[in-house]
N, C-alpha and C positions, 0 to 999 in steps of 0.2 A: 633324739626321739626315744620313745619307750615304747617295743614294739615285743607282741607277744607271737610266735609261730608255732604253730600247731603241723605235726607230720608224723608218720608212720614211722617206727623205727628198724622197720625189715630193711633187709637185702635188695633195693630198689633206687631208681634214679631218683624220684620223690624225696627220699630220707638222704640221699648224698647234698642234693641243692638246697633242702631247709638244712642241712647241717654246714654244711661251706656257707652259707649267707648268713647263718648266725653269729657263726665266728668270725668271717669276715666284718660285717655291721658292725659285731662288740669293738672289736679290735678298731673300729675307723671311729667310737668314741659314745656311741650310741648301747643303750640300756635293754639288752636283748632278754627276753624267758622264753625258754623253747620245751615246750608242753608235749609226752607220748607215754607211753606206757611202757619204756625203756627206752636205755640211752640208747639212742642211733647208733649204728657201727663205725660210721664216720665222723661222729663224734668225740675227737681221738684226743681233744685238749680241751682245756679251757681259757677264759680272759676272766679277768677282772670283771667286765659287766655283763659276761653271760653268765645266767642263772640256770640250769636245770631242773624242772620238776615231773617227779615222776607220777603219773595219773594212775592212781591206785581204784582196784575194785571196791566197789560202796554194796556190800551183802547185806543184808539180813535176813533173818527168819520169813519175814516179808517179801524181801527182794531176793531170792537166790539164787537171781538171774545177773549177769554182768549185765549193765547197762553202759557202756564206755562212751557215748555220746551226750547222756545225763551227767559222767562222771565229768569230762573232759570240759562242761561247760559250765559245771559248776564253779570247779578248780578256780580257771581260768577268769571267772566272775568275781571272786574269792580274792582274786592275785592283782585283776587289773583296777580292784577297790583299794586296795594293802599299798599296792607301789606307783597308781596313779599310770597306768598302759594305755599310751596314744593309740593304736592300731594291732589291731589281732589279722594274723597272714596265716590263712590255711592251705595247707597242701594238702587236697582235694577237694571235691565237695561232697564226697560223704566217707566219713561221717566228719569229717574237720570242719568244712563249711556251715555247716547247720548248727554244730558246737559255738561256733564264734558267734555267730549271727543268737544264736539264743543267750552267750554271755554278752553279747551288748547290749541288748533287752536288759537281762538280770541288770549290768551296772550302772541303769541309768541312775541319776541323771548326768552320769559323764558320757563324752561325748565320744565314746569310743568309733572308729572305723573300723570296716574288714574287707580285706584285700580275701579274693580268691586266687589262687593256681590251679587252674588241670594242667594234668599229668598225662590221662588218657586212658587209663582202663573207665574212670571214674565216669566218663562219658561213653567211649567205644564198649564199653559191659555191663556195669552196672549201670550207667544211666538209661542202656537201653532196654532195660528192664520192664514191664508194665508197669509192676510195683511201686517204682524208685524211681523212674524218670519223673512223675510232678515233683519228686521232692528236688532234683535234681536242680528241675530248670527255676525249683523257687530258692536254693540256694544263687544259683547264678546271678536272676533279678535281685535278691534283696543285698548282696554285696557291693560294696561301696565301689567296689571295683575288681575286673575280672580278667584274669591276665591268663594264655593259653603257652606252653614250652615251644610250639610251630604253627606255623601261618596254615598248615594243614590240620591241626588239631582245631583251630579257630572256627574254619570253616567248617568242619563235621559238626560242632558244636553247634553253628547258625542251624546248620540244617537239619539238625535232631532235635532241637529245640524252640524252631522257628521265635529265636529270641532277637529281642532288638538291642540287645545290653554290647555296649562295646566291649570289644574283646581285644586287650592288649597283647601280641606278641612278644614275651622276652626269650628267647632262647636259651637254653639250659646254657652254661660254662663250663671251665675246667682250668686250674691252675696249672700253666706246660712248666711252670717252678717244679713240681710235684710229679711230674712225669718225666724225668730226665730221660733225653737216647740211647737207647744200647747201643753199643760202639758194636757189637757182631759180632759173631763168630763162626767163621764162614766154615772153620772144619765142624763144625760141630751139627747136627740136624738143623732142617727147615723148621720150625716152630711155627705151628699153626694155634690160635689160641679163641676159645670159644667162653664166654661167660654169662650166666643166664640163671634167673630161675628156675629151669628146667619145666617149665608151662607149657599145654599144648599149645600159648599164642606165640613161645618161641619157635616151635616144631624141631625142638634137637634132634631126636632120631633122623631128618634129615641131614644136621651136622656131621653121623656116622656114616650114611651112603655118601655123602659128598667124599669127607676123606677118604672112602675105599677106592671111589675113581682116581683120588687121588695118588693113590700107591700106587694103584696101578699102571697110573704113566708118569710116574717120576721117575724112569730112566735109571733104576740104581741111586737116586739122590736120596740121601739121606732124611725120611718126615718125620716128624711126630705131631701127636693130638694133644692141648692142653686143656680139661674139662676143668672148669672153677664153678662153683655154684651147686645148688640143690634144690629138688622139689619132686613136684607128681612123677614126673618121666623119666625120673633119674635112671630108674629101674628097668626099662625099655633100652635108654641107651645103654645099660651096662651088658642086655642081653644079645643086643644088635652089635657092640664089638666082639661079642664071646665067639655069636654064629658065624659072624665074618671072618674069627682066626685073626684078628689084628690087636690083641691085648698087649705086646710087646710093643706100638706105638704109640699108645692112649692112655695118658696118666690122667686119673682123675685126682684131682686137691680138695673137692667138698668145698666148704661154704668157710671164703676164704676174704679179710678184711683190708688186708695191705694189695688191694688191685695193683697198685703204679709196680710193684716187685714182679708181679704175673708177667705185665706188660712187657718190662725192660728183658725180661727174658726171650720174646717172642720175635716172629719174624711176620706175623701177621695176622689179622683178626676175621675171624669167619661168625657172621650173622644169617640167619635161616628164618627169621621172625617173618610170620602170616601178617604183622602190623606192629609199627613204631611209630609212638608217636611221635619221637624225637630219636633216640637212641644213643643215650648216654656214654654207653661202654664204646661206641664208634666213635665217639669224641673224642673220650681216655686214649685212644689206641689210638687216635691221631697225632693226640698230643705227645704219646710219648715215640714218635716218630715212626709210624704204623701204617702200610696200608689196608685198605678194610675194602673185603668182601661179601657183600649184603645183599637181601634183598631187596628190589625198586618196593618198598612198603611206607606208608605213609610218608612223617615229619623226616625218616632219614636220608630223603634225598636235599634234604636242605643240610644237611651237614657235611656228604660225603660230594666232592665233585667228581660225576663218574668219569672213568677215562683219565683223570688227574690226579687224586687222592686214593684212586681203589674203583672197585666195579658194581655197578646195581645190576641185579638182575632180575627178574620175576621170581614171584614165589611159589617155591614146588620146582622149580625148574634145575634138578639136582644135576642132570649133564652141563649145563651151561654156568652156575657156580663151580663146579668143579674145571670147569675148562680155563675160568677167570683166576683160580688161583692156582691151576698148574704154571700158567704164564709167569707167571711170580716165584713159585718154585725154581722151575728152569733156568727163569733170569733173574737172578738177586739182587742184580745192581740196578734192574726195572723196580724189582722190589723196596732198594732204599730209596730211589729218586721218590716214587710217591709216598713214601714215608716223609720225605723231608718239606717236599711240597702238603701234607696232611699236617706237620706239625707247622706249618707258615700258617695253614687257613685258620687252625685252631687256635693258634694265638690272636690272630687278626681278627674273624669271624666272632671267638667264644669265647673272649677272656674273661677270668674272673672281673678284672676291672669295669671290663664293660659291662657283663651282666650285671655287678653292684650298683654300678650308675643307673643301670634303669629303673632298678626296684628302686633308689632313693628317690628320682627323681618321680617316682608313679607317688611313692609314700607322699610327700611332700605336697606334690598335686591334690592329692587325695581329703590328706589335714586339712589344704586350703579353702576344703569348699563346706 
């Protein structure tokens, strides 16, 4: 197949799966171009049949305005006439989805398809927009096919958009290849490890009250805080460990590209998200033999089994995540068992493999009809 993906290339589970699925695709034989306005961060090689194009602003004196949804379906229109592109995959529907669906209009009269992905802001924010939501749910309908990251995202989706368009479930993946175990290091700190856009929909600052409880009854056990990521709040949390007196625990790394290194360092992963749609990094930190501490919020209870893999808790309920991963601190060897049972599920549950079989097997369908 010749198949074109369109994705964001920020710091987000979106730009990780349209970039693992490109290279994976190329590499299994198929003619991938994967369409953003820079290379993804996860986009860390290339194959033989992935192509990269970088979607450049179209100004003039005229237009002084970016138009990225004009640019991106031009491009796209442009590329899938040049090299003959069975199907355009957007990761999102806006502005990716609207982009595709207008580049298959532009290349008629080839017979292009478009697969959508939500992701979950796309729906849970912007589509619930007054503005943006028709345009939303007229991306959804005019897609050949509409595929959601959790069976939780699917469902919000029916019911925000009282759509009848079926809604495929594929589940995000993760390569446990790429996320080897850390073998431990039991003199060494507890490592707790938080990674995030720093968004109010992550609610990090509760990240910082959770860890203070946490110092506070860890008994002399050796913590620390590992902060990866950046954005709005970042600034909030740096003031909330200042006030707290715990900046000797708390490294922050900034906005960092080799996650599986974070990981292997860590002794566990703490989530505070008000909603997930899926939650990617809970997956990573599965795979690479991780228990995870999260909240009960949307798609991430379909990833993490509580009780077995890590603990769900409500959100905002900063005593009781903290009580979930003192348990862990305390006990380390509670701590490995559900790391090793989280990277079982994650192999089993979310493998690359699997995940690629679905998208071929939806593409294929798709071409068929």
């Amino acid at each position: 197949m010749k198949i074109g993906i369109a994705c964001f290339p920020t710091y987000g589970g979106s730009g990780v799966v349209a970039s693992e699925l490109a290279l994976s695709l190329s590499g299994r034989g198929h003619v991938v171009h994967l369409f953003s306005s820079a290379p993804p961060f996860r986009l860390t090689r290339y194959t033989e049949n992935l192509v990269f194009h970088e979607v450049e602003d179209f100004r003039t004196p005229a237009f002084p305005q970016t138009y990225y949804t004009l640019d991106l379906a031009a491009h796209m229109a442009a590329i899938a006439k040049a090299e003959g592109i069975d199907l355009l995959h957007a990761h999102y529907a806006i502005p990716h989805s609207v982009s595709c669906i207008l580049a298959r209009e532009t290349a008629k009269p080839l017979p292009i398809k478009v697969v959508t992905t939500l992701h979950g802001t796309d729906i849970t924010l912007v589509g619930t927009d007054p503005a943006y939501a028709p345009l939303v749910r007229y991306a959804i309908e005019a897609s050949d096919a509409v595929t959601a990251v959790s069976a939780d995202l699917a469902v919000q989706t029916r019911q925000a958009f009282a759509t009848e368009k079926e809604i495929h479930v594929i589940h995000n993946f993760v390569d446990p290849a790429r996320f080897p175990p850390c073998p431990g290091n039991p003199s060494g700190p507890f490592t707790i490890v938080h990674i995030s856009n720093f968004r109010p929909l992550k609610r990090t600052p509760d990240v910082i009250h959770v860890f203070r409880r946490i110092l506070e009854g860890s008994q002399g056990r050796p913590v620390r805080l590992v902060l990866a990521g950046d954005g709005p709040d970042l600034a909030e949390v740096r003031r909330l460990v200042k006030s707290f007196k715990i900046q000797k625990h708390v490294r922050f790394l900034g906005r960092q590209d080799s996650i599986e290194e974070i990981l292997a360092c860590a002794d566990l992963v703490l989530l505070t998200s008000a909603s997930e749609s899926f939650g990617l990094v809970a997956l990573e930190g599965m795979a690479a033999g991780l228990p995870v501490v999260a909240t009960d919020a949307g798609g991430i209870r379909e990833v993490v089994d509580s009780g077995k893999t890590g603990f769900l808790e409500p959100v905002g309920d900063i005593g009781r995540l903290a009580a979930r991963a003192l348990e862990l601190v305390l006990d380390p060897k509670a701590a490995v068992q559900m790391g090793k049972a989280g990277r079982a599920r994650a192999a089993s549950l979310f493998s690359l493999e699997k995940g690629l079989a679905a998208y071929e097997t939806l593409y294929k369908s798709v071409l068929a009809n």
